[in-house]
C-alpha positions as CSV (number, residue, x, y, z in Angstrom):
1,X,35.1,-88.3,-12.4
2,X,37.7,-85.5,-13.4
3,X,35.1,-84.2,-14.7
4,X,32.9,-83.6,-11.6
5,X,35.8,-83.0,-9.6
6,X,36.3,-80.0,-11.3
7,X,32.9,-78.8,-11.3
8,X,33.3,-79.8,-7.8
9,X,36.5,-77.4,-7.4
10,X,35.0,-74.2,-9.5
11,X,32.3,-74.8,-7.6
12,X,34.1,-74.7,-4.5
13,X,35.7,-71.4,-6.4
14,X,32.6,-70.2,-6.8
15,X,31.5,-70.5,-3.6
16,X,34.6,-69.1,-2.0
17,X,34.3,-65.6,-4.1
18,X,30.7,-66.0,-3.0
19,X,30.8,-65.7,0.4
20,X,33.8,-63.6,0.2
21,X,31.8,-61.2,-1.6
22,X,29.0,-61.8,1.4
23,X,31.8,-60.8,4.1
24,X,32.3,-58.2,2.4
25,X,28.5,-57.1,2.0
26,X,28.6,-57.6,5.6
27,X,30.9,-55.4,6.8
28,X,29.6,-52.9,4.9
29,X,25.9,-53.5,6.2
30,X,27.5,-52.9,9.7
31,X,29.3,-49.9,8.6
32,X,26.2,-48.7,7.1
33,X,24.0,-49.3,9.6
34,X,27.0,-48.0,12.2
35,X,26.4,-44.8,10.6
36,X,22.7,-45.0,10.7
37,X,22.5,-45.5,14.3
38,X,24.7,-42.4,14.9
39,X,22.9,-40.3,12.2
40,X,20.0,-41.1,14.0
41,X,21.2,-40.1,17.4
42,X,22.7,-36.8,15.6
43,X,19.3,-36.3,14.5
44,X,17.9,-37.2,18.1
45,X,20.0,-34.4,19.7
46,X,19.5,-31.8,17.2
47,X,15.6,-32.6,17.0
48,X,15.8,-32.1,21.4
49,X,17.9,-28.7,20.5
50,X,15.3,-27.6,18.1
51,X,12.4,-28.8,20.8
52,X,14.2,-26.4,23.2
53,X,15.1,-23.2,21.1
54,X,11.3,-23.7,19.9
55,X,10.1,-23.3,24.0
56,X,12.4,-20.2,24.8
57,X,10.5,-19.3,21.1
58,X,7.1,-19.2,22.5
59,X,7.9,-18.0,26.0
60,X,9.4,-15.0,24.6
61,X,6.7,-15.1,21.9
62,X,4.0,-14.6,25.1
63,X,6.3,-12.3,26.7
64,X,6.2,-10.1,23.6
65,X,2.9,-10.6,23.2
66,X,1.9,-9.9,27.1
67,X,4.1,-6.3,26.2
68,X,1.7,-5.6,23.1
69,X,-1.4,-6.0,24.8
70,X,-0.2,-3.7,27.6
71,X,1.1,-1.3,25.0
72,X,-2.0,-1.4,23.4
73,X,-4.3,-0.3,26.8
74,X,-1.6,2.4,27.1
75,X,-2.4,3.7,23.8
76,X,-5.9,3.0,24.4
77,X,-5.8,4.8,27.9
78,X,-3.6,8.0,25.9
79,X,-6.5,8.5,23.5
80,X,-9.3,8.5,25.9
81,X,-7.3,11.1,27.8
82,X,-6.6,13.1,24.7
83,X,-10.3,13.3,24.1
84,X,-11.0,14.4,27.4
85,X,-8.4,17.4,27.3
86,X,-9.9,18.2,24.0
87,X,-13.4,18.3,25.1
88,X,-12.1,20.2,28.2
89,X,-10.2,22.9,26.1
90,X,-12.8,23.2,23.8
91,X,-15.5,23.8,26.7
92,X,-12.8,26.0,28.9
93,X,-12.8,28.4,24.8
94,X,-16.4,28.2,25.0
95,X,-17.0,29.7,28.8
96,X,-14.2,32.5,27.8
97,X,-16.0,33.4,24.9
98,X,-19.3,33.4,26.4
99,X,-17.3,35.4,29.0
100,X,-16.1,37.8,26.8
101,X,-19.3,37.8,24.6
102,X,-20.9,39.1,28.0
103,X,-18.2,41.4,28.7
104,X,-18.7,42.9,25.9
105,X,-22.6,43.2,26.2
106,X,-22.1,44.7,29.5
107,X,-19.9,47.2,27.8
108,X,-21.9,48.0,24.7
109,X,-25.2,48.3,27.8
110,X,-23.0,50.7,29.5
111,X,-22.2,52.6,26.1
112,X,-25.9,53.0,25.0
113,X,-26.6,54.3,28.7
114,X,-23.7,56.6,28.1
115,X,-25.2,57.4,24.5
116,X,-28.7,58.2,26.1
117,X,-27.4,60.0,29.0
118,X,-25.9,62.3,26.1
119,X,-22.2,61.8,27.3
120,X,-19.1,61.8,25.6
121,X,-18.4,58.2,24.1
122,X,-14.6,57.0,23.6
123,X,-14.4,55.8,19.3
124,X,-14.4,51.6,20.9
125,X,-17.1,52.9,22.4
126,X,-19.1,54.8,19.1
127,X,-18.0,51.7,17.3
128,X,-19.2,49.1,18.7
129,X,-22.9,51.1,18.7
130,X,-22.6,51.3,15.3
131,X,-21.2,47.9,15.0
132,X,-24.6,46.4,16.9
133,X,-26.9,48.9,14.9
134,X,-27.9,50.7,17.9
135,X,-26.8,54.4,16.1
């Protein structure tokens, strides 16, 4: 009977550090998951945060991209009109030297008239004759 009486009282021993032990598992469970539940609502907040700053992202992302494409017909628009000022300088050098070409052939008419009449003709004048071939 001693005997089980002490088997009976470590047990009881036992049993006491036992759920001691469990207590103590517990309050640390709660602790744990204490923290869990306010990491989590950390997280939560700083998730919504990053939600937000990820909007204003893509609004000013379209914005920016809105800008680009407007930039882009302004280039677009520049080039065109560049072409057409080159085509009309390059067409306004044309008719002036067409226009001096014919100045010229008026003069160089007048100068063989002058030749044939047998009057006196300035050295621009003799030049250009001999310039053409015509002397």
């Amino acid at each position: 009977m001693r005997n089980h009486r002490r088997e009976m009282n470590q047990a009881r021993g036992v049993l006491r550090s036992i759920r001691s032990e469990l207590r103590r598992c517990s309050r640390e469970s709660r602790q744990h998951h204490k923290n869990m539940i306010q990491s989590f609502k950390n997280a939560d907040a700083k998730r919504k945060e990053a939600d937000n700053a990820h909007n204003v992202f893509l609004q000013i992302k379209g914005q920016a991209d809105d800008v680009h494409k407007e930039y882009v017909s302004f280039v677009k628009e520049i080039r065109n009109l560049n072409r057409t000022i080159i085509r009309a300088k390059y067409k306004a050098q044309d008719q002036e030297r067409k226009a001096a070409q014919a100045r010229i052939e008026e003069q160089v008419e007048a100068s063989v008239s002058k030749f044939k009449e047998g009057k006196k003709l300035s050295f621009d004048e003799f030049r250009a004759l001999v310039d053409r071939g015509l002397i």
